[in-house]
C-alpha positions as CSV (number, residue, x, y, z in Angstrom):
1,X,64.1,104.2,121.1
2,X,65.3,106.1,118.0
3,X,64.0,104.2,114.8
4,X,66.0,101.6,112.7
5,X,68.8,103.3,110.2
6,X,70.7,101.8,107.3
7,X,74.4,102.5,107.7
8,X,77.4,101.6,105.8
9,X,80.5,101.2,107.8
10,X,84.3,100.9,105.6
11,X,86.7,98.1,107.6
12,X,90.2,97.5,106.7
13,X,93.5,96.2,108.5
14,X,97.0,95.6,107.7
15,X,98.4,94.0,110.7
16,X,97.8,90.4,110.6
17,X,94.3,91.2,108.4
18,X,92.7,88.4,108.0
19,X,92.7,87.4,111.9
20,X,91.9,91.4,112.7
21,X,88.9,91.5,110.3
22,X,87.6,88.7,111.4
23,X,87.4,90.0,115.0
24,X,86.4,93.1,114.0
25,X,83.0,91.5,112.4
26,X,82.7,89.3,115.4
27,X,82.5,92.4,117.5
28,X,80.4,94.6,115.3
29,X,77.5,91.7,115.9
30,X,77.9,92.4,119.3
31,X,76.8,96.3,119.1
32,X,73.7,96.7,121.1
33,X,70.6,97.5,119.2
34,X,72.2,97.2,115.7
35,X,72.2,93.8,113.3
36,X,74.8,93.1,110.5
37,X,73.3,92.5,107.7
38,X,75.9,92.5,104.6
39,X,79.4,91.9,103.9
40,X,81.3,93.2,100.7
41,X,83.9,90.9,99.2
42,X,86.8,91.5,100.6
43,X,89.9,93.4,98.8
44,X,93.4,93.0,99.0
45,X,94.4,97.1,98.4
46,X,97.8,99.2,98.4
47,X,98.5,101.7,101.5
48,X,96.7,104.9,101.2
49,X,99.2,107.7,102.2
50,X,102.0,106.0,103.5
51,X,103.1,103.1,100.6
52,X,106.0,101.9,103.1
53,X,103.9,99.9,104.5
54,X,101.8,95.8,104.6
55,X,99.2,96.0,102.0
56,X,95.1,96.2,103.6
57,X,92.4,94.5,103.4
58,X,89.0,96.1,103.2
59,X,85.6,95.7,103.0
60,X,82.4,97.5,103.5
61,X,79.6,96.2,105.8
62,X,75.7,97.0,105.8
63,X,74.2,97.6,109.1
64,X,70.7,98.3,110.8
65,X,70.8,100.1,114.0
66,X,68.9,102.5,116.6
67,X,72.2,103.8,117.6
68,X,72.3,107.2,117.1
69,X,75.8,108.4,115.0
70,X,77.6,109.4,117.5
71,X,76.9,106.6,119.5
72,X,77.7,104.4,116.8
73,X,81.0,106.2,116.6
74,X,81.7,105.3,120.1
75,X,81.2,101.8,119.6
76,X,83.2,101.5,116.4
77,X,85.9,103.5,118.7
78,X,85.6,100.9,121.3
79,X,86.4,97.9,119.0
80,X,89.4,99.7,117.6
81,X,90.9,100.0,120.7
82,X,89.7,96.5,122.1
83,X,91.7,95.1,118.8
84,X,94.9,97.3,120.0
85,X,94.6,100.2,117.8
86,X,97.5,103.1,118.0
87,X,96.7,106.3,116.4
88,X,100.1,107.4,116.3
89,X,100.7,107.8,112.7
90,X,98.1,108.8,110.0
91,X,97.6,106.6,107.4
92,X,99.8,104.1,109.0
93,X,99.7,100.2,109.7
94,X,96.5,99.4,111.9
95,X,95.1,96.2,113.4
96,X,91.9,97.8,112.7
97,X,90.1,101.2,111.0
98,X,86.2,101.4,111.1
99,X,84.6,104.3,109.4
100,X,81.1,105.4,108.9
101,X,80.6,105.4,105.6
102,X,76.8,106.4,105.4
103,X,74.3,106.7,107.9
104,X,70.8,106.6,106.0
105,X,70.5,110.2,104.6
106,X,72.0,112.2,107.6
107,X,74.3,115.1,106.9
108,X,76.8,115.6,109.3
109,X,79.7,117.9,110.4
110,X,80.9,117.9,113.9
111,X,83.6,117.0,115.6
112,X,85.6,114.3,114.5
113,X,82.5,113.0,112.4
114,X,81.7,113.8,109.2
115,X,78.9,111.6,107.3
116,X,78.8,110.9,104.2
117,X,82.8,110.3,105.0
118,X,84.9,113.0,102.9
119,X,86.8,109.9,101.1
120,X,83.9,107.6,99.9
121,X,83.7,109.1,96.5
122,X,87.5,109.2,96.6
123,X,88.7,106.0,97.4
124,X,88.3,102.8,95.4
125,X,88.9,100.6,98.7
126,X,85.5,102.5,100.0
127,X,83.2,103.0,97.2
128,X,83.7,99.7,95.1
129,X,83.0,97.4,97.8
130,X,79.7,99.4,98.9
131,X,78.9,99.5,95.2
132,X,78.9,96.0,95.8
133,X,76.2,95.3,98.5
134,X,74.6,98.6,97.4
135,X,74.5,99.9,94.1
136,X,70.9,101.9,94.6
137,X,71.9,103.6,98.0
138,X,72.1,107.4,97.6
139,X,75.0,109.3,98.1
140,X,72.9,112.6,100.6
141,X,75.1,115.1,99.1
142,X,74.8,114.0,95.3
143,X,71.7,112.8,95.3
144,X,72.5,110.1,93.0
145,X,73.1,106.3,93.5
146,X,76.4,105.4,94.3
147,X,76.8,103.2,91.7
148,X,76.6,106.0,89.2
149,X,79.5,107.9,91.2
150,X,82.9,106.0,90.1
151,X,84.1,109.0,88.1
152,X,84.6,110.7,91.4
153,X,87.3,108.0,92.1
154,X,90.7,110.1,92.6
155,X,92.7,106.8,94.6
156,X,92.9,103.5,92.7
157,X,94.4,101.3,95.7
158,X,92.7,98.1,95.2
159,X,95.0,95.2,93.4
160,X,92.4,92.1,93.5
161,X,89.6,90.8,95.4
162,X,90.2,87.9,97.7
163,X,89.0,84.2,97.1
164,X,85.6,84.1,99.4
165,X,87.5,81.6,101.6
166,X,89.9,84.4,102.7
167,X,86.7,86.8,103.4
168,X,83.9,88.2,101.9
């Protein structure tokens, strides 16, 4: 049994959100060998890529597993197809899009993973919420606390934070 990890996964939706989301954390608790153990608030954000398109919700969640990453990739891959996922069109409408954000302080670069994901120091949607349940946490490539890295923002997409009945 590999030993426990802190990872960081980025959730967002914007086909029928707030039900999708929902499911999605429902399932994550399921994950074998790996406990939830924070929630970001959760944002209401503009499309990233393709604007024609529902506005997301994201969020950010703290995990502890024993997965290793690429089993943890399979997982999250499992729950987007579960919850009807089509991969048909980048940056398009989703019922669900789970990335690994950070897995403790592994580096990675294979095939169809990358850790720490290439758009967490890009994207406000990522980076803000994590900032939120984990200011200290260090970014493995910059050494630094993540909290220190919002000049590195380059897409501004959030437009408010949802009331903590709608999530979060």
């Amino acid at each position: 049994m590999s030993k426990n990890t802190q990872t960081f996964l980025a959730i967002g939706s914007n086909l029928d959100p707030l039900h999708h989301v929902t499911l999605c954390l429902e399932r994550l608790r399921t994950i074998p060998d790996t406990w939830l153990s924070v929630e970001s608030p959760w944002y209401r954000t503009r499309p990233w890529g393709i604007e024609a398109q529902p506005d997301f919700v994201n969020l950010v969640v703290g995990l502890t597993t024993r997965l290793s990453p690429r089993d943890l990739l399979r997982e999250t891959q499992s729950i987007e197809q579960d919850l009807e996922r089509v991969r048909t069109l980048q940056n398009g409408p989703r019922t669900i899009d789970l990335d690994i954000l950070l897995f403790g302080d592994r580096i990675l670069d294979e095939a169809g993973l990358r850790i720490p994901h290439p758009g967490l120091l890009l994207r406000d949607f990522m980076l803000i919420p994590l900032i939120d349940i984990a200011p200290t946490v260090v970014h493995p490539e910059r050494g630094l606390a993540v909290g220190a890295l919002t000049g590195e923002i380059r897409y501004r997409q959030i437009i408010e934070r949802l009331p903590a009945q709608a999530g979060g």
